[in-house]
C-alpha positions in Angstrom: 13.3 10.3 -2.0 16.1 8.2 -1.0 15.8 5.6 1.9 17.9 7.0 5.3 17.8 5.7 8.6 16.2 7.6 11.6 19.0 9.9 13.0 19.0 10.4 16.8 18.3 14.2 17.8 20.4 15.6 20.2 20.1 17.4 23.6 23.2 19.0 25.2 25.2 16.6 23.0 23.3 13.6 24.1 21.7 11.3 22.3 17.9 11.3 22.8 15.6 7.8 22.6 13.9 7.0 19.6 10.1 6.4 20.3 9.3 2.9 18.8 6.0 3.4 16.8 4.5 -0.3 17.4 0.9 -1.0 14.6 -1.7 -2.8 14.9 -3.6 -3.8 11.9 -5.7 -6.2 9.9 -9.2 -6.9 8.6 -12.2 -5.3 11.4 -13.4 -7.2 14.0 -10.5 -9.4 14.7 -9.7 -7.8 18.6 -7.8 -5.0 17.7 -8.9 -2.2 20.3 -9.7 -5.0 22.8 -5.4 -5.6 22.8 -4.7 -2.4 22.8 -6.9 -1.2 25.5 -5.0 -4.0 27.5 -2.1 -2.8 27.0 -3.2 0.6 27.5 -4.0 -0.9 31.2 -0.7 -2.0 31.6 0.6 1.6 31.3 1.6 1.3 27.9 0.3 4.5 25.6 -1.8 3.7 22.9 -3.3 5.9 19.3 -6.9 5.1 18.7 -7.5 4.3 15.2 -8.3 7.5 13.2 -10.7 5.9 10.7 -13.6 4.7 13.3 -12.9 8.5 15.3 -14.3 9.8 12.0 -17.0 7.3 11.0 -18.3 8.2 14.5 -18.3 11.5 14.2 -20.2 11.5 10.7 -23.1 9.4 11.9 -23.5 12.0 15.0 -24.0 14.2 12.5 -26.6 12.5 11.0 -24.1 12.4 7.5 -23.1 8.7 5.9 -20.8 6.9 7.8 -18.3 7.7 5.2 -17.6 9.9 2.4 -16.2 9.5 -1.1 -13.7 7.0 -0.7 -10.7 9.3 -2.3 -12.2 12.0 0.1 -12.6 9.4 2.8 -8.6 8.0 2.2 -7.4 11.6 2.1 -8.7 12.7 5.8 -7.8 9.3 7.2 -4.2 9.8 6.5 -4.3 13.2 7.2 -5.6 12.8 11.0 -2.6 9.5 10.8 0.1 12.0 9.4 -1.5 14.1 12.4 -1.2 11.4 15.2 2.5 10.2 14.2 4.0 13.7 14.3 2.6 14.3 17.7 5.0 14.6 20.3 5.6 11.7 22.8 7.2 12.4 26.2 11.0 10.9 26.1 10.4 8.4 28.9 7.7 6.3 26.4 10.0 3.8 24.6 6.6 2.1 23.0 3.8 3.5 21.6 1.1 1.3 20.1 -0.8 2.5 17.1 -4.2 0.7 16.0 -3.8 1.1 12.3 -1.7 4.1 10.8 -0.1 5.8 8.0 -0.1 2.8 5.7 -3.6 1.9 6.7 -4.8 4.8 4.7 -1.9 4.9 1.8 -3.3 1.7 1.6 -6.8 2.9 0.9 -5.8 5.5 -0.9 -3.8 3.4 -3.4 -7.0 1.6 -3.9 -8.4 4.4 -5.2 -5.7 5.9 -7.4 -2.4 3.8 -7.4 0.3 4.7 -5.7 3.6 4.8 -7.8 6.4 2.7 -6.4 8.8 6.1 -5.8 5.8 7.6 -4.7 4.8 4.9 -1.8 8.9 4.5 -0.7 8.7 8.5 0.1 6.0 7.8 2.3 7.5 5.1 3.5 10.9 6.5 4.6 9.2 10.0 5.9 7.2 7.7 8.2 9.0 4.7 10.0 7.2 2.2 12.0 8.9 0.0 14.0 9.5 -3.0 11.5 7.2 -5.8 13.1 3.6 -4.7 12.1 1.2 -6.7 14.0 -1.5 -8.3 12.4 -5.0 -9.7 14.4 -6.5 -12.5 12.0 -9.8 -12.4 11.5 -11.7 -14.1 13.9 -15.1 -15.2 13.0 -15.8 -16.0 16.7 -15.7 -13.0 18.0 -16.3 -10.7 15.1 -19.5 -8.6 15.7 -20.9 -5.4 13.6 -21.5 -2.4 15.5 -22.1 1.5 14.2 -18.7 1.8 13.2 -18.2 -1.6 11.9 -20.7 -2.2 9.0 -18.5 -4.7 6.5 -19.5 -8.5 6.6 -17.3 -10.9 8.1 -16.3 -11.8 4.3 -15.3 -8.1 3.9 -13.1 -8.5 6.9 -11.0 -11.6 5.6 -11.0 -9.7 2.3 -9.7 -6.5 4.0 -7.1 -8.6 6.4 -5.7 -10.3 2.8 -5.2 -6.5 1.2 -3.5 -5.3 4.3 -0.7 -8.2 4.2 -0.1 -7.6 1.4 0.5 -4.2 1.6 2.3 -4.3 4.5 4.9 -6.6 2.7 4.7 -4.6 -0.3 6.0 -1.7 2.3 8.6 -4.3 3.6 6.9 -4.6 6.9 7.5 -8.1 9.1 4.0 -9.2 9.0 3.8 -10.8 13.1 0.2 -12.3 13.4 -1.0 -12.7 16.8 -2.5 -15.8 17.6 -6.2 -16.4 18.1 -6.1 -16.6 22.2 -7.1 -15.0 24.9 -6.3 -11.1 25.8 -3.7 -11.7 28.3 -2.3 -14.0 26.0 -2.2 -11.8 23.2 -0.5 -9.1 25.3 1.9 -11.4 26.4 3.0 -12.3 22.9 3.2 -8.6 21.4 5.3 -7.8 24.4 7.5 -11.2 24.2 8.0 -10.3 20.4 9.2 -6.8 21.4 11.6 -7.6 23.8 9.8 -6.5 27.0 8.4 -7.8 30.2 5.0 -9.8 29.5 
């Protein structure tokens, strides 16, 4: 599948607004859903990540907190595919996604590689908005909790992947510094061109 740029749709002949699909990503632990449920409070809409929504939902079922890890990849990007082709109201210019469609190409290329032509079609079919924002892991503040059950070494190990693949995907890699909520708000929204 050949690359093509996002085409505006229509509505009585005009133009109607892209929605920006903004993601958040990087190794667990590092403040992810703490940003995003700032911005969230600032009236910005925001995805939940699909990943822990399922790992939840497994232990209250009393099942492992994850299933085969091809099994496990395949549902994640499912419930991603899922979450990006949901409609968004035309008046949301932004919508913040914590971790998404390459998250779990990502994961499933770990488990059986992804072929170059194979990982562009994804690609193209689903467009983020080219800054992909990275939290670095932060040993400070990382904590485990029923969702969360890697080491803080898995983290930095799962952060390293994720560059990486985001580059691979020819994402900008932004990370977002080590600081304080309000100041990490302030800089996603400074990077994108809005009001901090």
């Amino acid at each position: 599948m050949r690359w093509q740029r996002p085409r505006f749709r229509t509505s009585g002949g005009r133009p109607l607004k892209l929605v920006r699909r903004v993601v958040f990503t990087g190794g667990p632990g590092a403040g992810k859903t703490a940003l995003l449920r700032a911005l969230h409070g600032r009236g910005h809409v925001v995805v939940d990540e699909t990943a822990r929504a399922i790992i939840r939902s497994r232990l209250d079922r009393a099942l492992s907190p994850r299933p085969a890890p091809l099994e496990f990849a395949q549902l994640v990007l499912q419930r991603d595919i899922d979450q990006y082709d949901r409609p968004f109201s035309p008046s949301e210019d932004v919508v913040f996604f914590d971790r998404g469609i390459l998250d779990a190409l990502c994961m499933l290329d770990q488990v059986t590689p992804l072929r170059d032509e194979e990982l562009h079609a994804w690609v193209s079919r689903y467009p983020y908005h080219r800054q992909a924002f990275f939290l670095p892991p932060w040993e400070a503040i990382y904590t485990n909790d029923p969702e969360r059950d890697q080491t803080f070494e898995e983290a930095v190990r799962a952060h390293r992947t994720l560059t990486e693949w985001y580059r691979r995907c020819r994402y900008d890699v932004v990370e977002v510094p080590r600081a304080s909520i309000e100041e990490r708000c302030a800089f996603v929204l400074r990077a994108l061109g809005q009001d901090a």
